[in-house]
Every structure is written in structure tokens, then in C-alpha cells.
N, C-alpha and C positions, 0 to 999 in steps of 0.2 A: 846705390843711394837713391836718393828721390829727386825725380825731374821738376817738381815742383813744390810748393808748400799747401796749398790751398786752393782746391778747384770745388765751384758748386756746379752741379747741373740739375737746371729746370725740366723737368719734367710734364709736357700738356698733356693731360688726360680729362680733355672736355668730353664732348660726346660726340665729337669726330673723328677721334682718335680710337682705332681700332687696333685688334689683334695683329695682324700686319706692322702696322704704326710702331704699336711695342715692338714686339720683335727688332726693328731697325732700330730704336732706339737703345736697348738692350746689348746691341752691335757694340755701338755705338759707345755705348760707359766700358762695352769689354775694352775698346781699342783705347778708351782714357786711361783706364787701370794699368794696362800695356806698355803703352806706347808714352806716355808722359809722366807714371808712378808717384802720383803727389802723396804727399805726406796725410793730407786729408781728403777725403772726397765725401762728399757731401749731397745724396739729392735728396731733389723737394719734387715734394708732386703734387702738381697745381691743377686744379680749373678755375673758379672764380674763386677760391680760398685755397691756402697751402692745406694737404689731408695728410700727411706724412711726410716726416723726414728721416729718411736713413743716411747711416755714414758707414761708406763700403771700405774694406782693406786687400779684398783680395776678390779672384775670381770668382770664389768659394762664397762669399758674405752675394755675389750678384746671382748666382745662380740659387741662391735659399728666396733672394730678392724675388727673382722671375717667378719660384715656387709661389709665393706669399699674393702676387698680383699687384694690380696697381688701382689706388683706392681714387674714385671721382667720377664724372660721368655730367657735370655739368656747361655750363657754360665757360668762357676763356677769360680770364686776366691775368696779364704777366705782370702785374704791380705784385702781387703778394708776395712774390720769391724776391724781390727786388726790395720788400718790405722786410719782411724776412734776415735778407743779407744784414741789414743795417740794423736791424733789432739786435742780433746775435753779435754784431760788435766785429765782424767780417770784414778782410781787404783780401779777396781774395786773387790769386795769380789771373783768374777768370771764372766768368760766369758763363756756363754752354747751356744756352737753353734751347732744347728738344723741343718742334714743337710744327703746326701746319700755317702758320702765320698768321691764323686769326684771330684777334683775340686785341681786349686795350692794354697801350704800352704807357709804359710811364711816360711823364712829360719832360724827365730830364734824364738825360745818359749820365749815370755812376761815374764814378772815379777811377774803376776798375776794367780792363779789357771784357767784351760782351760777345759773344759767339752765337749766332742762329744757327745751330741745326736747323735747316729747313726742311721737309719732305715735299714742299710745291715751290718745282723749279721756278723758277722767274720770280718769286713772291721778293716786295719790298717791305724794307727796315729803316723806320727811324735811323737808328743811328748803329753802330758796330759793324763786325763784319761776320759775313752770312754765308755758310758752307753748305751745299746740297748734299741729302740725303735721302739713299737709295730705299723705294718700299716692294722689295719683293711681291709675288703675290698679287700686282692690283694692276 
């Protein structure tokens, strides 16, 4: 069965996010796909405006993913996924957003549990709670 119903993951692909970056991040939706098997998964992939959204089902849909690349390259804001969620009508089990911590956050924490993948240990969050992530590589 499914560990959960509904997970999004943010995606930051400003222009500090490098190949490395990916790569960990990539890890990262394999071990959601895995390890908590929701029913939908859902990422968005941000820098200052969402540029894609795909919805993955298996390891298969992530690795065509990896093949396809990730679209963006500019600067950061985390409101648009978070704009995003509530446009589409979304409660989601949670929101993991992948990302180096830079970037503006919204001014009010969802209703929804909020996860920071971070890749720069010690980096501070508004508000949810914030899991380190490892960048091979650098």
C-alpha cells in the first residue's frame, strides 16, 4: 500500500544549484518514492517562478526525470510552490523543499507539515523543520 497520500517536493534550481545539487536532490525523491510511497508525488521546480511540474509514480518516471533535466537557472523564491500548492487545491501529507536556503519565503507557514531539504548545514528557517543534505562532490 501507500505510506502516504500526497507529498510535493520543491525543487530550487536557481543558479546556485548545480550538478552536484541535483544529483542529491535526485537521492533524495528516490528515497521519498521508497521509503514513504505516497500515493501522489508531485515536484515543482522553482527559482523565481515554478518552470515545471512533474508527477512521479515510480523510479522509472525519476530516472526519464534525471534524463529530461531541470528547467531554471535564475534567481530564488520559495513563495511560487507554496502558491502553487494552494492554487491546485493541495493538502498535502507534506511539502519537502530541496533547496540551499537562499532564497524569499513566504510570510506565513501553510497548514500543511514543511520539510527543508537543506544542502548548507547550519542554514536557518522560518518556520518547519529542516533536514541536512549530503552534496557529494564539493
Amino acid at each position: 500500500g501507500y505510506g502516504a497520500n500526497c507529498v510535493v517536493v520543491g525543487i530550487n534550481t536557481s543558479g546556485s544549484i548545480g550538478p552536484n545539487e541535483l544529483n542529491a536532490f535526485f537521492s533524495e525523491m528516490s528515497g521519498i518514492l521508497t521509503d514513504v510511497r505516497p500515493r501522489e508525488l508531485f515536484v515543482v521546480w522553482c527559482d523565481a517562478a515554478v518552470n515545471r511540474v512533474d508527477e512521479l509514480n515510480d523510479g522509472m518516471d525519476l530516472e526519464n526525470l534525471r534524463k529530461e533535466g531541470a528547467p531554471g537557472g535564475g534567481s530564488t523564491d520559495f513563495r511560487p510552490v507554496f502558491d502553487w500548492v494552494e492554487e491546485q487545491g493541495l493538502r498535502p501529507d507534506a511539502l519537502i523543499y530541496l533547496t540551499d536556503s537562499y532564497g524569499t519565503f513566504p510570510s506565513q507557514q501553510p497548514d500543511y507539515p514543511t520539510i527543508w531539504g537543506s544542502i548548507v548545514a547550519g542554514a536557518t528557517y522560518p518556520w518547519g523543520d529542516v533536514v541536512d543534505v549530503t552534496v557529494r562532490g564539493k
